[in-house]
PDB file of N, CA, C, O and CB in Angstrom:
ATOM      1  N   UNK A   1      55.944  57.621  60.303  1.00  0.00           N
ATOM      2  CA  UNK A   1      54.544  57.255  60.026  1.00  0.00           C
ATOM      3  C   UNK A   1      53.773  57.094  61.347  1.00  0.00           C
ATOM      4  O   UNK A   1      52.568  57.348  61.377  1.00  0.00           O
ATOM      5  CB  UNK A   1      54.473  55.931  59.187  1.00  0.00           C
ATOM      6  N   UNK A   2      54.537  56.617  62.607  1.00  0.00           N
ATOM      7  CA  UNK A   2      53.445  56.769  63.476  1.00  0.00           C
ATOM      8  C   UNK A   2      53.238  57.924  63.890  1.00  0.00           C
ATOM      9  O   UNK A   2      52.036  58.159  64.006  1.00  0.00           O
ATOM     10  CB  UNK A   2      53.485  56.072  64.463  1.00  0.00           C
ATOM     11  N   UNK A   3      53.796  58.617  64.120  1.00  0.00           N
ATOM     12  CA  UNK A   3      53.561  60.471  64.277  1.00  0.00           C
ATOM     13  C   UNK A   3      52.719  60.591  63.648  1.00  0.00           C
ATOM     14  O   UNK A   3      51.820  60.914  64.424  1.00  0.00           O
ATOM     15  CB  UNK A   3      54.573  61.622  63.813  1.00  0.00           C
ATOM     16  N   UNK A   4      52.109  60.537  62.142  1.00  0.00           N
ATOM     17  CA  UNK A   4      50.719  60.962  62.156  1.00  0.00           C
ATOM     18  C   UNK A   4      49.893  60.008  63.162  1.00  0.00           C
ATOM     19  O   UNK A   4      49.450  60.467  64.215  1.00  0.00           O
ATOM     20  CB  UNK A   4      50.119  60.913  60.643  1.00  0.00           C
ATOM     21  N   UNK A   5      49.734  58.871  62.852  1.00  0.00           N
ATOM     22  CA  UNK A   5      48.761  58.056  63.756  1.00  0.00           C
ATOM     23  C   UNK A   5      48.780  58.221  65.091  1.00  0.00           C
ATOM     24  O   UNK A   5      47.857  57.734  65.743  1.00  0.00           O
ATOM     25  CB  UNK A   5      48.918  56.738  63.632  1.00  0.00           C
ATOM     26  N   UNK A   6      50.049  59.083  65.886  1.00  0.00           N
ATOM     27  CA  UNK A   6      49.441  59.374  67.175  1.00  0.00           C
ATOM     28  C   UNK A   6      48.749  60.170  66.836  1.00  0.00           C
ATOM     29  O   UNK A   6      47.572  59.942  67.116  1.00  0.00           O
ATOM     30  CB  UNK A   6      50.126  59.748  68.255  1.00  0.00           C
ATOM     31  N   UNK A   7      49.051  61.576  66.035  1.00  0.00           N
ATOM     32  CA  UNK A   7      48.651  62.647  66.359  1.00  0.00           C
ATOM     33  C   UNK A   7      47.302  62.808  65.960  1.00  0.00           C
ATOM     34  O   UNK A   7      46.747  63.877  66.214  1.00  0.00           O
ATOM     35  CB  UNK A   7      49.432  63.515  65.954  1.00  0.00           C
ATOM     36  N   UNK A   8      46.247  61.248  64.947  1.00  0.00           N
ATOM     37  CA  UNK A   8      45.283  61.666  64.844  1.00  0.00           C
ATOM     38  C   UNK A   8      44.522  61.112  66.080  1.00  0.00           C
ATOM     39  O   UNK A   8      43.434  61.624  66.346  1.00  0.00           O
ATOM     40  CB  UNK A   8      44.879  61.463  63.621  1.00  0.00           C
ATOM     41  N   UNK A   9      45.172  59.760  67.125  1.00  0.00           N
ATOM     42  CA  UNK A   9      44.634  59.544  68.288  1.00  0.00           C
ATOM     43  C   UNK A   9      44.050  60.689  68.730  1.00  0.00           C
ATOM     44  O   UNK A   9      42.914  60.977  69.108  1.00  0.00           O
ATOM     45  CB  UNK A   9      45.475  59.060  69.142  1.00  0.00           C
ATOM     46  N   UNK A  10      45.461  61.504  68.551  1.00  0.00           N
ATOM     47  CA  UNK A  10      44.932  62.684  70.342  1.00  0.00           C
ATOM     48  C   UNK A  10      43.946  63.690  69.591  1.00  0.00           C
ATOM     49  O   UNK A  10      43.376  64.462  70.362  1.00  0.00           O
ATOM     50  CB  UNK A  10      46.733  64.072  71.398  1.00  0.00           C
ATOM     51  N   UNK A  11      43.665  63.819  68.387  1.00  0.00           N
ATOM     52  CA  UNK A  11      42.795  64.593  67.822  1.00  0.00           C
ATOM     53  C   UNK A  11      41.011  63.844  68.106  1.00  0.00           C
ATOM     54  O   UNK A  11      39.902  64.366  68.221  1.00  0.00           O
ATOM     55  CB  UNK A  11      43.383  64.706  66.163  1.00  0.00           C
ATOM     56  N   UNK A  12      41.469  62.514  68.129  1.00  0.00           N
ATOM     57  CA  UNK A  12      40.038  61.913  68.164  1.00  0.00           C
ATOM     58  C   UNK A  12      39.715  62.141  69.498  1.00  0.00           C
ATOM     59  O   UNK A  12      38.570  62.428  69.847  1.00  0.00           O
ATOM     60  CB  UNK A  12      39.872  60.342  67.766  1.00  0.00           C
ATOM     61  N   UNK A  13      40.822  62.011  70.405  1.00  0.00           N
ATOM     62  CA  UNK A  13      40.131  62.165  71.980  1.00  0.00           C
ATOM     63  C   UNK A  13      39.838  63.794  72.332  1.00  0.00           C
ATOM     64  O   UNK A  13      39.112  64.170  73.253  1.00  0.00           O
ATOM     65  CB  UNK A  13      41.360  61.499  73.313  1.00  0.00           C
ATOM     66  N   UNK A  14      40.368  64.441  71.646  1.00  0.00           N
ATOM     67  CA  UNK A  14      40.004  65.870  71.516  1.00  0.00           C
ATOM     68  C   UNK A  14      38.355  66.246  71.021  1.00  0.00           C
ATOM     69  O   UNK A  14      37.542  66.835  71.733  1.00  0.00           O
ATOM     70  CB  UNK A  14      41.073  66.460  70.416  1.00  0.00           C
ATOM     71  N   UNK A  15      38.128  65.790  69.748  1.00  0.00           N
ATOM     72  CA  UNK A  15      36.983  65.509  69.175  1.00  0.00           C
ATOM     73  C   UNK A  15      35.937  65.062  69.626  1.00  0.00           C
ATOM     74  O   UNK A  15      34.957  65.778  69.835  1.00  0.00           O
ATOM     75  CB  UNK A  15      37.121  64.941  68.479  1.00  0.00           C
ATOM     76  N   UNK A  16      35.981  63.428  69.916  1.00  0.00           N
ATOM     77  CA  UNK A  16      34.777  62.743  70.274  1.00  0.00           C
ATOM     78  C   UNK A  16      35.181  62.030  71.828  1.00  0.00           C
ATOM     79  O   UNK A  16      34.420  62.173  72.785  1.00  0.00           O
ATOM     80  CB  UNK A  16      34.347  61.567  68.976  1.00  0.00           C
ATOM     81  N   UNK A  17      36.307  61.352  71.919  1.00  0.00           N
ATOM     82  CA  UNK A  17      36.552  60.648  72.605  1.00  0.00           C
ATOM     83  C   UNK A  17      36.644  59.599  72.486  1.00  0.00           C
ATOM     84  O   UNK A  17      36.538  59.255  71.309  1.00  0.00           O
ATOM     85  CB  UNK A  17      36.173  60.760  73.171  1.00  0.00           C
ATOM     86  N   UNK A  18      36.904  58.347  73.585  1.00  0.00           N
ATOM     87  CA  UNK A  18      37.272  56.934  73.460  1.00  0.00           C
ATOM     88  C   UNK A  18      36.550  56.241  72.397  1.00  0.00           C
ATOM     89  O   UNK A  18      37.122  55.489  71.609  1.00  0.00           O
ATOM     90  CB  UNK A  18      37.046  56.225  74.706  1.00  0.00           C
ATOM     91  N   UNK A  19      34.791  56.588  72.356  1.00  0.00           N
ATOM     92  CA  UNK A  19      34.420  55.506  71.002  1.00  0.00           C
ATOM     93  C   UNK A  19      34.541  56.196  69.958  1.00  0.00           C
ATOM     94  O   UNK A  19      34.151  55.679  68.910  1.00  0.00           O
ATOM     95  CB  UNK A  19      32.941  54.839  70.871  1.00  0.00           C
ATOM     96  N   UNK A  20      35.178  57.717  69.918  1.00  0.00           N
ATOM     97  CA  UNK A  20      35.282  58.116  68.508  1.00  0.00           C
ATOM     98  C   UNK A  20      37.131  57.159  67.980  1.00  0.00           C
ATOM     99  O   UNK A  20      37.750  56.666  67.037  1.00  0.00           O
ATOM    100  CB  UNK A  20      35.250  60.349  68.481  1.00  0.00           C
ATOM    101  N   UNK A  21      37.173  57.367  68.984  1.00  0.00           N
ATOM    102  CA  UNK A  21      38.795  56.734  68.829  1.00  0.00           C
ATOM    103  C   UNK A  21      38.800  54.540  68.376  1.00  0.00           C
ATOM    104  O   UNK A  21      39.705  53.726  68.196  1.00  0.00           O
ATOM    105  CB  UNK A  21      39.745  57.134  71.057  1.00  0.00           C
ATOM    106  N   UNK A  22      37.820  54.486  68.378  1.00  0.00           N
ATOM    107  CA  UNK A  22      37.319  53.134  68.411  1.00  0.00           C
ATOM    108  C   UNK A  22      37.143  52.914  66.942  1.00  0.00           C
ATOM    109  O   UNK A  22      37.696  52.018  66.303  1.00  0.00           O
ATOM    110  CB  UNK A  22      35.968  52.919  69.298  1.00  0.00           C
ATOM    111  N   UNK A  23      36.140  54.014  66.360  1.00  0.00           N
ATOM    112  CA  UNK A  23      35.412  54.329  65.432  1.00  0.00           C
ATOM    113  C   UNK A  23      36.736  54.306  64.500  1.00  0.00           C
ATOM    114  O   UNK A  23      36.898  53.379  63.707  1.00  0.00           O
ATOM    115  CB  UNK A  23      34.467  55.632  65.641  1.00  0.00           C
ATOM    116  N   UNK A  24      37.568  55.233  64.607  1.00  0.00           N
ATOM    117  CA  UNK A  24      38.524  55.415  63.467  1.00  0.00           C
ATOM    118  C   UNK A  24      39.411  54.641  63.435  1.00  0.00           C
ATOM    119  O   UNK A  24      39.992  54.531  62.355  1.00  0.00           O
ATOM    120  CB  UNK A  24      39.105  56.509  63.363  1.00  0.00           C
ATOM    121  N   UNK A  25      39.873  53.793  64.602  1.00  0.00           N
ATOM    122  CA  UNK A  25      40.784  52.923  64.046  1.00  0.00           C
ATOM    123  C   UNK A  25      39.926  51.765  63.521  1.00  0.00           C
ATOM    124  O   UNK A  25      40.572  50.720  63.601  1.00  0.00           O
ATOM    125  CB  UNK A  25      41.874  52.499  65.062  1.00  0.00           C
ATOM    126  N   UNK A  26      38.621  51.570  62.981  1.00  0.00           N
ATOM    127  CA  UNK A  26      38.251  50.320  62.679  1.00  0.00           C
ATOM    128  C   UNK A  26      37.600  51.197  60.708  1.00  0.00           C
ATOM    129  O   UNK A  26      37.338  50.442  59.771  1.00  0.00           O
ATOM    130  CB  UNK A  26      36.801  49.446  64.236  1.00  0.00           C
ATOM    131  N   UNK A  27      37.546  51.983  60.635  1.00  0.00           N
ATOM    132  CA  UNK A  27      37.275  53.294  59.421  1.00  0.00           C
ATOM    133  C   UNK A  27      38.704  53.494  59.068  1.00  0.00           C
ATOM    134  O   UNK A  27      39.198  52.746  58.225  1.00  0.00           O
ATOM    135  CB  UNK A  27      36.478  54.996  60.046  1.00  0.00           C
ATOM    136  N   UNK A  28      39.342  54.323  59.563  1.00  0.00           N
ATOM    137  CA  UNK A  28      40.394  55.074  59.287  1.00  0.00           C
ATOM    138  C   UNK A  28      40.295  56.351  59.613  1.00  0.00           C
ATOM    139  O   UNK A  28      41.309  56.830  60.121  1.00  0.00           O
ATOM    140  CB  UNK A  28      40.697  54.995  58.128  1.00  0.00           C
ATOM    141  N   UNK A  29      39.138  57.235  59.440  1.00  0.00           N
ATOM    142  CA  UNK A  29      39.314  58.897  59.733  1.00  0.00           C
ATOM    143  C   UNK A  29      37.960  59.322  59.460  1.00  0.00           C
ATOM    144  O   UNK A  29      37.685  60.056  58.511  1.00  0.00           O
ATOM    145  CB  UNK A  29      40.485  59.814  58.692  1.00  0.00           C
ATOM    146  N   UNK A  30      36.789  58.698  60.590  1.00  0.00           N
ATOM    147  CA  UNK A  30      35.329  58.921  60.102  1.00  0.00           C
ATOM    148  C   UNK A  30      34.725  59.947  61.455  1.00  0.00           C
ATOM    149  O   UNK A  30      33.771  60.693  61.675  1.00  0.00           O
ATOM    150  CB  UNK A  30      34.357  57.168  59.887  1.00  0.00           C
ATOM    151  N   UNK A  31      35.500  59.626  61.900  1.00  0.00           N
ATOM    152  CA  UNK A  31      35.314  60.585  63.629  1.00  0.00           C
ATOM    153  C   UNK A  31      35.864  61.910  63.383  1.00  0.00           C
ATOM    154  O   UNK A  31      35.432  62.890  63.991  1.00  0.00           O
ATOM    155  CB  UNK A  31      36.384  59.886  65.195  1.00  0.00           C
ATOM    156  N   UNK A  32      36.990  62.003  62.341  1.00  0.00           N
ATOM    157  CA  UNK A  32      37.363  63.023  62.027  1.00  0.00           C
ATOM    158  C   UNK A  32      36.763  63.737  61.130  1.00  0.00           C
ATOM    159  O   UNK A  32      37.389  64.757  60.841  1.00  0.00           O
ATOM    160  CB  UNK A  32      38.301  62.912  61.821  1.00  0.00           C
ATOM    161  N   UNK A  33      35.719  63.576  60.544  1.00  0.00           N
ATOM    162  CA  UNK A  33      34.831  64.386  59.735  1.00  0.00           C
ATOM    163  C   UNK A  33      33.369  64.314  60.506  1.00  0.00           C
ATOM    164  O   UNK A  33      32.332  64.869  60.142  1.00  0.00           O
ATOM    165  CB  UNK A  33      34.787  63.797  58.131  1.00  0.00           C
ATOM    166  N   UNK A  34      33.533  63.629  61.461  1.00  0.00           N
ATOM    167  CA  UNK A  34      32.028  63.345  62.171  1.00  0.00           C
ATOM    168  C   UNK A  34      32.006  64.932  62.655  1.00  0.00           C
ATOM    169  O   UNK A  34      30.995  65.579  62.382  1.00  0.00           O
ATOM    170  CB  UNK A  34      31.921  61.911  63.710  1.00  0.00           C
ATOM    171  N   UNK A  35      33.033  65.543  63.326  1.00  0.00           N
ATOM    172  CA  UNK A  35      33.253  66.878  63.743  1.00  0.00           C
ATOM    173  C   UNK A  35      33.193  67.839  62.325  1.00  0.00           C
ATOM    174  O   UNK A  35      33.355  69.057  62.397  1.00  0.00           O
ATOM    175  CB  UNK A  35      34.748  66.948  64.576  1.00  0.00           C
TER     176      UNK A  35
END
């Protein structure tokens, strides 16, 4: 289970970056559709 949760870290810092990465761990996966 943490293997996904890294792998959506490094997707958020891919994506948006540090406050997208802020964003989703306090959401769950909103940075990830922000893209």
């Amino acid at each position: 289970m943490e293997d996904g949760v890294n792998m959506k870290r490094i997707l958020v810092i891919h994506t948006g970056g540090t406050i997208s990465m802020k964003e989703n761990k306090e959401t769950g996966e909103v940075n990830t559709s922000s893209k």
